[in-house]
VMD Tcl script that draws the C-alpha trace (Angstrom):
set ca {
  {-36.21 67.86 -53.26}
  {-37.77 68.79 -49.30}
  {-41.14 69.00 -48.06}
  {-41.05 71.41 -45.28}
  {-43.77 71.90 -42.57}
  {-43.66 75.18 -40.97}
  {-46.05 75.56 -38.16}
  {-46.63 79.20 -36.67}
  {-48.23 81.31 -34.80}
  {-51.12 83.13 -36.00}
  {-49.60 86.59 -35.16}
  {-46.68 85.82 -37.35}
  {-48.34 83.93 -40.23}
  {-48.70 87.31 -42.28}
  {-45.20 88.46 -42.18}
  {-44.09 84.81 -42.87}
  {-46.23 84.62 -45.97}
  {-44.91 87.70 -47.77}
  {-41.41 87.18 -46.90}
  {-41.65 83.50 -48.61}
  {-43.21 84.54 -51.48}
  {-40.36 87.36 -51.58}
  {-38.03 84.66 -51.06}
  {-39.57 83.24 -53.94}
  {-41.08 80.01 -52.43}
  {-44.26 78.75 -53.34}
  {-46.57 77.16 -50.14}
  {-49.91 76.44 -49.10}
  {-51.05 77.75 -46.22}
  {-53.51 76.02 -43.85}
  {-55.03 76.90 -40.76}
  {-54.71 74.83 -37.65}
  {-54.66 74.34 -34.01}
  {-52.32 73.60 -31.63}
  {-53.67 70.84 -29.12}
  {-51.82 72.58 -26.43}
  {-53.20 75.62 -25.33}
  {-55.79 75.31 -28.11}
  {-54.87 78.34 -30.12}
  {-54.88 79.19 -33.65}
  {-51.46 78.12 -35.66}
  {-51.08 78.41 -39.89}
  {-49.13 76.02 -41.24}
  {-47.49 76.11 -44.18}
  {-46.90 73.34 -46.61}
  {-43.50 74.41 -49.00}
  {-41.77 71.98 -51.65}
  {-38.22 73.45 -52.53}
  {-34.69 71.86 -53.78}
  {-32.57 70.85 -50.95}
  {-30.29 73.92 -51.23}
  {-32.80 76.27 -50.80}
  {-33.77 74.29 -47.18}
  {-31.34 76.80 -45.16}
  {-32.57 80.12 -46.89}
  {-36.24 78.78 -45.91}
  {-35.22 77.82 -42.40}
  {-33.76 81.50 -42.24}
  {-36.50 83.41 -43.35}
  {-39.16 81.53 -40.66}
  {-36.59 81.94 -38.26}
  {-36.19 85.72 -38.69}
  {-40.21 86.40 -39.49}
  {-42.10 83.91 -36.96}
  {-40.49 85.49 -33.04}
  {-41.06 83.63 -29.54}
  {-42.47 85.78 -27.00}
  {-44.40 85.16 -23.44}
  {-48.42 85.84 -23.66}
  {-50.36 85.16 -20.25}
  {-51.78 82.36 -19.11}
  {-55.12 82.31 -16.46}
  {-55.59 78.87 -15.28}
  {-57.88 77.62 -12.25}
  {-55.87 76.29 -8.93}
  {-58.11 74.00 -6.99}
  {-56.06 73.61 -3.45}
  {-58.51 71.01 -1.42}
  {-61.73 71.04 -3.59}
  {-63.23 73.61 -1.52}
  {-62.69 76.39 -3.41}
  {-61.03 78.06 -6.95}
  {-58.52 80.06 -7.05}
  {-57.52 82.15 -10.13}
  {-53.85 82.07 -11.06}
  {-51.79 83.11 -13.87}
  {-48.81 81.78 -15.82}
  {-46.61 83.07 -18.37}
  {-45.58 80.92 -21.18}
  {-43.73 81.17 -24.30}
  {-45.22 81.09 -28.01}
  {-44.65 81.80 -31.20}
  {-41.21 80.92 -32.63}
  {-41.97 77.92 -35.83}
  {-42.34 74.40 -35.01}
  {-40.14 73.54 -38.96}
  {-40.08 69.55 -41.01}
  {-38.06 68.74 -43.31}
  {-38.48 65.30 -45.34}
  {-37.56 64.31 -48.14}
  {-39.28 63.98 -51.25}
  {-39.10 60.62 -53.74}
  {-41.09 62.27 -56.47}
  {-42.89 65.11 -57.31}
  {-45.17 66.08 -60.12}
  {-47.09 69.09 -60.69}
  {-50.39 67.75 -63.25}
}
mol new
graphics top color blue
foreach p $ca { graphics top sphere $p radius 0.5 }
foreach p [lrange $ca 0 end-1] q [lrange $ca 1 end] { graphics top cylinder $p $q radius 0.2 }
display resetview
């Protein structure tokens, strides 16, 4: 048996959620934050057999999608003065563990 840790983006954690439970995987889904750029993530807590790990891994891969979102960050050049600036930067996509589980028990 696996424990797998799916962290996503917040955009994507809809589309993830009905497409496990059509997979037919049980999880619990918890809302977090990425200590990055600060933003909301869901991650989702799912317990399967170890065969099943590669039709999991599948379906986040195919519902949780990287794509660039804007960035405005400050530039300070000599302390005198800011300067606004932008950067693009990638999200999304699933951050995915997989360990291993010695027992489980459902009471």
């Amino acid at each position: 048996m696996k424990l797998v840790m799916a962290i996503v983006n917040n955009d994507d954690s809809n589309r993830v959620q009905k497409a496990l439970a059509s997979g037919g995987f049980s999880a619990t889904k918890l809302a977090t934050t990425g200590g990055f750029l600060m933003s909301g993530n869901t991650t989702f807590i799912i317990g399967t057999e170890d065969e099943r790990v590669t039709a999991l891994i599948d379906i986040l891969r195919i519902h949780s999608k990287r794509r660039y979102e804007r960035l405005e960050t400050v530039n300070v050049s000599d302390g005198s003065f800011i300067a606004p600036a932008s950067t693009e930067i990638m999200v999304g996509g699933a951050t995915v563990f997989v360990m291993n589980v010695e027992r489980f028990e459902k009471i």
